[in-house]
C-alpha positions in Angstrom: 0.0 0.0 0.0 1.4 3.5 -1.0 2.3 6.2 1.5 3.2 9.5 1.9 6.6 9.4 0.8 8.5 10.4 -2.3 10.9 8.2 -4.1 13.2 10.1 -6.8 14.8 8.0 -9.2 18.7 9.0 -10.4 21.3 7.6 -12.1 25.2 7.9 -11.2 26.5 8.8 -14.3 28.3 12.1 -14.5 27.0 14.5 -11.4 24.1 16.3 -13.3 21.2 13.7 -12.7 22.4 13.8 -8.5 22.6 17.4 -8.4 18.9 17.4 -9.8 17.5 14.5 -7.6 18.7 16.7 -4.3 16.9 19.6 -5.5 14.0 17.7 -6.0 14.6 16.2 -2.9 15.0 19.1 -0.7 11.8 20.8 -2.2 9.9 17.9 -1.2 10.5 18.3 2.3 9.4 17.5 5.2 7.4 14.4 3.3 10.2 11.3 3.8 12.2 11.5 0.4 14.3 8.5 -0.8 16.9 8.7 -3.7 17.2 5.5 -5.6 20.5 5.4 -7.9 19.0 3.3 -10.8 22.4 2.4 -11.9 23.0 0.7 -8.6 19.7 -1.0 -8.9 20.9 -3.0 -11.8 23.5 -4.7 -10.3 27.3 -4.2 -9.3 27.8 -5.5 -13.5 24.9 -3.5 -14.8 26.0 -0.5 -13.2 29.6 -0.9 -14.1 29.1 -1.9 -17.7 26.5 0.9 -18.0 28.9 3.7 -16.9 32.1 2.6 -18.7 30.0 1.9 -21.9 28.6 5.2 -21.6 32.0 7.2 -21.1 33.5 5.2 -23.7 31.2 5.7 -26.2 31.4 9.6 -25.2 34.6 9.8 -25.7 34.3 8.8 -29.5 33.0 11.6 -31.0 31.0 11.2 -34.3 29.9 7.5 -33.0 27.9 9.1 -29.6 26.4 11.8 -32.5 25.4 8.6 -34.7 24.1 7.0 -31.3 22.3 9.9 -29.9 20.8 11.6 -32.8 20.1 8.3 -35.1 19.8 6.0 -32.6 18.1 8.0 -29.1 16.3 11.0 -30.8 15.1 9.4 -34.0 13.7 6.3 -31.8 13.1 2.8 -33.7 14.1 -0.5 -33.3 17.3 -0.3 -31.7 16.4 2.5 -29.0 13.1 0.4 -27.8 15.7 -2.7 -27.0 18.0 -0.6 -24.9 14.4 0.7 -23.6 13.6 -2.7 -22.5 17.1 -4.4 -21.6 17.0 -2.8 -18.2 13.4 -1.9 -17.8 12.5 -5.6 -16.5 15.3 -5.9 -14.2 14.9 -2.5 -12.9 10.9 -2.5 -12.2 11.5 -6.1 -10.3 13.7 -4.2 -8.0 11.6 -1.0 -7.4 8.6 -3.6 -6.4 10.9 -4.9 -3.8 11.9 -1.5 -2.8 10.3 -0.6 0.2 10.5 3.0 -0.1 8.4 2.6 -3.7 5.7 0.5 -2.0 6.1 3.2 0.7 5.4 6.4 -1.5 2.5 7.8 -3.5 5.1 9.8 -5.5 7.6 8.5 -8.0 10.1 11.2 -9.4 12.5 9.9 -12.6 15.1 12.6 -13.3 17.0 10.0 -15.1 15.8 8.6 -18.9 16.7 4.6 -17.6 13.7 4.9 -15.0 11.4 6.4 -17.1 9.7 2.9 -18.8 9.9 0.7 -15.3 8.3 3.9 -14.1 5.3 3.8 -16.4 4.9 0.0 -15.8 4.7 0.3 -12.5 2.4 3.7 -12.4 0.2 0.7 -14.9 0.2 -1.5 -11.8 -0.6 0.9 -9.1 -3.4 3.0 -9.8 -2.5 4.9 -6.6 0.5 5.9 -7.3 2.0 9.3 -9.3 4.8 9.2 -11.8 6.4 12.0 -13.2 9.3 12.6 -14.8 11.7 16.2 -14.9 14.2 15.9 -17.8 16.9 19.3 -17.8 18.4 18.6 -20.8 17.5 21.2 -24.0 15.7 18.3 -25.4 13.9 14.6 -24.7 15.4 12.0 -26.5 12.9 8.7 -27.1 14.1 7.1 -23.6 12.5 10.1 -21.9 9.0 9.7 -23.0 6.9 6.5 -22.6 2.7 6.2 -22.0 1.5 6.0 -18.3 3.7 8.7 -17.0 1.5 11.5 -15.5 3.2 14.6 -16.1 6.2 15.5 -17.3 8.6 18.6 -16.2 11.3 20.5 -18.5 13.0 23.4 -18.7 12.2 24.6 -21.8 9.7 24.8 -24.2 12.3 23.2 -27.0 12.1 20.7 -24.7 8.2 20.2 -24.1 7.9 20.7 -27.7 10.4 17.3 -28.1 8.2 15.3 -25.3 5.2 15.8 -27.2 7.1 15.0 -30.8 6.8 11.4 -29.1 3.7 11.6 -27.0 1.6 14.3 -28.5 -1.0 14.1 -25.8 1.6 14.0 -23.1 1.0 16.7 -19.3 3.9 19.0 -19.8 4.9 21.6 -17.6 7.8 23.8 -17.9 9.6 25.0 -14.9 13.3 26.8 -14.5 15.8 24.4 -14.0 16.7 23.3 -10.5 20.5 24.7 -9.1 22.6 24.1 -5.9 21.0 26.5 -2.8 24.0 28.1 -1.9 24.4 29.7 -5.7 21.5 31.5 -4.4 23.8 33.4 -1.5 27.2 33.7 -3.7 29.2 35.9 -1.8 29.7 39.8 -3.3 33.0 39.3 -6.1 35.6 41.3 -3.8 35.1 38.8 -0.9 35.7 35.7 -2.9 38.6 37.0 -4.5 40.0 38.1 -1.2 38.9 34.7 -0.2 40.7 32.6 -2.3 43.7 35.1 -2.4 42.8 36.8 -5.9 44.0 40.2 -7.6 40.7 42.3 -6.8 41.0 43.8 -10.5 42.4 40.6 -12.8 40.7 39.5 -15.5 39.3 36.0 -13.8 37.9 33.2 -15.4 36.7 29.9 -13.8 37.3 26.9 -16.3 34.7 23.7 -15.8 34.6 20.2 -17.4 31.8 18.5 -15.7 32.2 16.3 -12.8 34.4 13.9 -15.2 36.6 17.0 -16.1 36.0 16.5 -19.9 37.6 18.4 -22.3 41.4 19.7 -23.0 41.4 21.3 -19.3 45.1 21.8 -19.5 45.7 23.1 -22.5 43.0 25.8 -22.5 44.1 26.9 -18.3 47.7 27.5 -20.3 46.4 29.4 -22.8 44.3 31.9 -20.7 46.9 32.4 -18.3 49.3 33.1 -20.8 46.9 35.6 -22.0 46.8 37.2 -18.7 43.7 35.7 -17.0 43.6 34.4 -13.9 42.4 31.0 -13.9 40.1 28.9 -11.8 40.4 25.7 -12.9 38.2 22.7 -11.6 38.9 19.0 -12.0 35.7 17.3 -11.0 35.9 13.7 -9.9 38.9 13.6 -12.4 41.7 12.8 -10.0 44.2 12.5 -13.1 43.3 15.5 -14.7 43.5 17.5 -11.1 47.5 16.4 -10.9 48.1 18.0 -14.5 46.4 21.1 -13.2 48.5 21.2 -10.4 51.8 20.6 -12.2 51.0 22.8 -15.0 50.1 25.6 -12.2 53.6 25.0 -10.5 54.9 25.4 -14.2 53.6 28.8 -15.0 53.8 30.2 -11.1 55.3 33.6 -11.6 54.9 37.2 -12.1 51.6 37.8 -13.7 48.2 35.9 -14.4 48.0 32.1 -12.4 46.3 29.3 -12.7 44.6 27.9 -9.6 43.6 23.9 -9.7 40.9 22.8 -7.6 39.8 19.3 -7.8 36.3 18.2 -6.9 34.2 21.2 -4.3 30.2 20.7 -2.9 30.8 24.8 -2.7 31.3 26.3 -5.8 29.0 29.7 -5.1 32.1 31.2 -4.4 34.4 30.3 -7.4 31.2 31.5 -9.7 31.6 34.7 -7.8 35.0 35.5 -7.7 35.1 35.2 -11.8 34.8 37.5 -14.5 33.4 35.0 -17.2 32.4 31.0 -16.8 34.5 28.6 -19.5 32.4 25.3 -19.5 30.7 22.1 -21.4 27.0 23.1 -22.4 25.4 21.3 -18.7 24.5 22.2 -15.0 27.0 25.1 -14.6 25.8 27.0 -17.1 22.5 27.2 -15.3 24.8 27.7 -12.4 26.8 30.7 -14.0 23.3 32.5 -14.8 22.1 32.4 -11.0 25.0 34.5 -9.7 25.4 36.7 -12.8 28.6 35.8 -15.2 28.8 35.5 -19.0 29.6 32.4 -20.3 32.1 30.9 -23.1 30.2 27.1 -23.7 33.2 24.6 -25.2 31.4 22.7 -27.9 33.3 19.5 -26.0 30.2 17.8 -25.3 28.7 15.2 -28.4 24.9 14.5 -28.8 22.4 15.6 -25.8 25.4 18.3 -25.5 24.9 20.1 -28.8 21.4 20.5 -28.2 22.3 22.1 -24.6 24.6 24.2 -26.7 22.6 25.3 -28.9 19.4 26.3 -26.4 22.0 28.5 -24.1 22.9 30.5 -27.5 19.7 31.4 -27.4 20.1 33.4 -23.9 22.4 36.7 -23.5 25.8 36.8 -22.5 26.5 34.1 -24.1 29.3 32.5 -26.6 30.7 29.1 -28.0 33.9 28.1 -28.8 35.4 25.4 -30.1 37.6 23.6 -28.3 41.0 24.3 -28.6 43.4 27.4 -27.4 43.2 29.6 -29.4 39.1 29.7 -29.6 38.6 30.2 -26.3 40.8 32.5 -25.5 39.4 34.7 -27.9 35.9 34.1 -26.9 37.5 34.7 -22.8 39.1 37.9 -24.2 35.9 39.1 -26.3 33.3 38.2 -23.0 36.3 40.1 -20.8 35.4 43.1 -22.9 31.8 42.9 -22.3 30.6 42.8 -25.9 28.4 39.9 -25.4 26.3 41.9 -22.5 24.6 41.2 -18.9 22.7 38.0 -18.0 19.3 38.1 -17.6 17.6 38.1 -14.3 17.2 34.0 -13.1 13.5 33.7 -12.8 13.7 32.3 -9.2 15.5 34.1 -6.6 15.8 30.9 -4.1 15.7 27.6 -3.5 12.5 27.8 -1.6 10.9 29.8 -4.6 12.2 27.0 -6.7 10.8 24.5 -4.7 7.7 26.5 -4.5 7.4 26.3 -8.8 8.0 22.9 -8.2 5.0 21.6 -6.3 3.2 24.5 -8.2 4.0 21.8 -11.1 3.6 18.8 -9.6 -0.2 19.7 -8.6 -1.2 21.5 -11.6 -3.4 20.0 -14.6 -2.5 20.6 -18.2 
């Protein structure tokens, strides 16, 4: 018999679907919340031949574009088996789950979740299943019948859900962020903070929580062009000793570079730096909230083009490709403020987030 609890389904790949199931999470307190890794769900060799299949085929370029854009967006045969190769494993183990038998609320912020999601919303009239997807767009694993309502971010993105479900509940709501980007410190204080120049030229340099991207090579560049650099390594523990050599190498009069590896508090990198160099993902929603331009690397294949391409459509906003010598002209041109001032985040808190949230989540389409 359901509850009154929540269960949000994630998926521990990269750190974008677990940054989204704690906002979720938080906003849905006090009701008990339980996050459910569906990665971890299918089994120590499910979970480890999902992720390292995943990064590997990421890291081939044109064959994760063939794979997400032939294969994931267009839908067909081959995307309804990899729909249904983990879909019966994983709705056996959220039956047994006894937070799911617990809650009358089923969140999936991950695309694996979504079909056990909808079978088991088919087998429990009492229960609610909805599903918040942040990328630009919903690719076929996002959408299946039986889900209540869906949440995005976007209208590119509503408009994609209902490309595959033209009768689907969409809502759109701003995408979800980390609370404390909310109270970034003022500029001068993080500088003075982290032992900054008060007047360099700054700029914080981001690669995901895998640190993708030629890190190194670009933090060289931009210091050599007399920016300060805050470079982060994510989870990337062999990227982080590069950064920290490569900062030892170039230590000096003038610009530095700073290496930080992975960091829960990033409000006050964002504030203590001029412009945002990052893969199209989570900090760029990240980089709006507190106020900075951004230079998006095109470093991302597939569901990252798309992300691209929709924060283009925002202001202060560039793309580069990514190598040297593009972004440290794009740096140098957002430095000069021709690309102009953000615009104003549409939620000033977490609790107004929250509040747009459950807003969504009782509304009728």
């Amino acid at each position: 018999m359901s509850g009154d609890g929540v269960v949000v389904l994630s998926g521990s790949i990269g750190q974008g679907h677990d940054s989204v199931a704690r906002a979720c999470a938080a906003a849905l307190a006090p009701r008990p919340v339980e996050i459910l890794d569906c990665m971890a769900l299918l089994g120590r060799g499910g979970a480890l031949l999902g992720t390292k299949g995943f990064e590997a085929l990421l890291g081939v370029v044109p064959a994760y574009d063939a794979f997400h854009f032939s294969v994931l967006r267009r839908g067909g045969a081959l995307a309804e088996r990899l729909a249904t190769s983990s879909s019966t494993r994983l709705e056996a183990a959220l039956r047994a789950d006894p937070a799911v038998e617990a809650a009358d609320l089923v969140v999936s912020v991950f695309a694996t979740g979504v079909r056990p999601l909808a079978a088991l919303r088919g087998a429990r009239p009492d229960l609610r299943a909805v599903v918040l997807c942040t990328d630009a767009t919903a690719h076929r694993l996002w959408v299946e019948p039986g889900i209540d309502r869906y949440l995005v971010c976007s209208t590119m993105a509503e408009g994609t859900v209902r490309s595959y479900l033209p009768d689907a509940d969409v809502a759109v709501i701003p995408p979800p962020v980390r609370p404390e980007l909310f109270a970034a410190p003022p500029s001068a204080a993080a500088r003075e903070a982290l032992g900054l120049p008060a007047e360099a030229p700054t700029a914080l340099l981001l690669g995901g929580a895998w640190g993708k991207g030629p890190l190194e090579a670009l933090a060289e560049a931009l210091v050599r062009d007399g920016v300060e650099v805050l470079a982060v390594s994510g989870r990337n523990a062999r990227l982080h000793r590069r950064l920290v050599a490569a900062a030892a190498r170039l230590a000096g009069p003038g610009a530095r570079l700073h290496a930080f590896g992975h960091r829960d508090d990033m409000a006050s990198l964002f504030a203590a730096a001029d412009v945002v160099v990052t893969s199209p993902g989570q900090a760029c929603h990240e980089a709006r909230v507190v106020g900075r331009p951004l230079v998006v690397i095109d470093s991302v294949p597939g569901h990252g083009r798309e992300n691209l391409l929709l924060e283009l459509t925002k202001p202060a906003t560039l793309t580069a490709a990514p190598t040297p010598t593009a972004v440290t002209a794009a740096v140098r041109r957002a430095l000069a403020g021709a690309v102009g001032a953000c615009a104003p985040w549409p939620v000033t808190s977490s609790e107004e987030w929250a509040a747009c949230l459950l807003a969504a989540l009782q509304a009728r389409s």
